[in-house]
C-alpha positions in Angstrom: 79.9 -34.8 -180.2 83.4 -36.4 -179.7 86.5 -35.2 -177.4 88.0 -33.6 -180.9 84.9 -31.7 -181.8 84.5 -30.3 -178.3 88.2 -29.4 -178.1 87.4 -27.5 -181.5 84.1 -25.5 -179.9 86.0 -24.7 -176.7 89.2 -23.1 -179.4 87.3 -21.4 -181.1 84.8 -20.2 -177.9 87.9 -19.2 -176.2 90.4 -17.8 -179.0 93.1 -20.7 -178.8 94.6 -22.9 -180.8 93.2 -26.6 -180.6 96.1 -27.9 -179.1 96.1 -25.2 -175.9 92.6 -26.3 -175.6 93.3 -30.1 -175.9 96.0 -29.3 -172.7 93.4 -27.6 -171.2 90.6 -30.3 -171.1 93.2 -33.0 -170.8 94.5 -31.0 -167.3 90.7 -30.5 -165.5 90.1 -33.9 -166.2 93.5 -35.0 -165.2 92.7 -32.8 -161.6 89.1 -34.4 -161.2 90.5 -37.7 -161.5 93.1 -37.1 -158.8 90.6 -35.8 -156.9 88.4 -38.3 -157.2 91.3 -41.1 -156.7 91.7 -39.5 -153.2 87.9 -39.4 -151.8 87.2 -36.0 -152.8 83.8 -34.1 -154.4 84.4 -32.0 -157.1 81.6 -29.4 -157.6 81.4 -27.0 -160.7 78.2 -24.9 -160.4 75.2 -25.2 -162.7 76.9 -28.3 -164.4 77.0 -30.8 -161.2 78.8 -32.8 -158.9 81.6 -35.5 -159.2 82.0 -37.7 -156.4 82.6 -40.9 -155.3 80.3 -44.2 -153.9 81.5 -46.8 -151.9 80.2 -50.1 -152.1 80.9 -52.5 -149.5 82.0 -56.4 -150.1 78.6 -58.4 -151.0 77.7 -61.8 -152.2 76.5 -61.7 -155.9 75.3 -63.9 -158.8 77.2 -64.6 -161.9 74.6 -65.2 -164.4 78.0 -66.6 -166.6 79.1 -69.0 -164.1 75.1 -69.5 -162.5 77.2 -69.5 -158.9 77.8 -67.5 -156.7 80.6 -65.0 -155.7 82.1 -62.6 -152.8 82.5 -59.0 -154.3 85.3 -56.9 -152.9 84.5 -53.4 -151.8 84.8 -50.8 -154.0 84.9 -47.2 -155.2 83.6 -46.2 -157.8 82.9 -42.8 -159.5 79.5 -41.2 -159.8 78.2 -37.7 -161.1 74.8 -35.6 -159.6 73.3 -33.3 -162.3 73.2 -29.6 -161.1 69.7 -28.0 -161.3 70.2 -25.3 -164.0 71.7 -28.2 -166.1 69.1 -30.9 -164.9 65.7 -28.1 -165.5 67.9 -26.6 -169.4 67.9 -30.5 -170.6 64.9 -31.7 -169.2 62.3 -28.5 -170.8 60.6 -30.8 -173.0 57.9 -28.8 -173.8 59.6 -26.2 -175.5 59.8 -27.8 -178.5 63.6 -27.5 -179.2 64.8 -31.3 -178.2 68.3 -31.3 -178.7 68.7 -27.7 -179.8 72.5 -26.2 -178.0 71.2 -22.1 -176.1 
């Protein structure tokens, strides 16, 4: 599924046109972003958790170069699976892989 197809589903799921819903995804990810951008968690429940890891300056390999290099520290974005969404995806043994509830 693709940004337009879900901004179809959520139109239709919702009884707006695609171009309220397209303002309307646009927006929360717009706000998690500028969340995120200033160190903070954003939880929506049974889905998961958006937050942020820090890593701090290391020496790496560059397999390109075969030397050496200092990485800075950085910031970088990471998401945690809520449990209703994490047990829903994972019931294998029902037997409907891939089928949307």
């Amino acid at each position: 599924m693709d940004q337009s197809e879900l901004i179809e589903k959520v139109a239709k799921e919702l009884g707006i046109s695609n171009a309220q819903s397209q303002r309307l995804l646009k927006a929360t990810l717009r706000e998690i972003r500028d969340l995120l951008r200033v160190g903070h968690a954003v939880t929506i429940p049974h889905l998961g958790t958006f937050d942020t890891a820090t890593y701090e300056e290391h020496r790496g390999y560059r397999p390109v170069s075969h030397d050496f290099a200092i990485f800075p520290k950085r910031r970088v974005p990471v998401f945690r699976t809520g449990t209703l969404l994490r047990e829903e995806v994972y019931d294998i043994e029902s037997g409907e892989e891939g089928a949307p509830t």
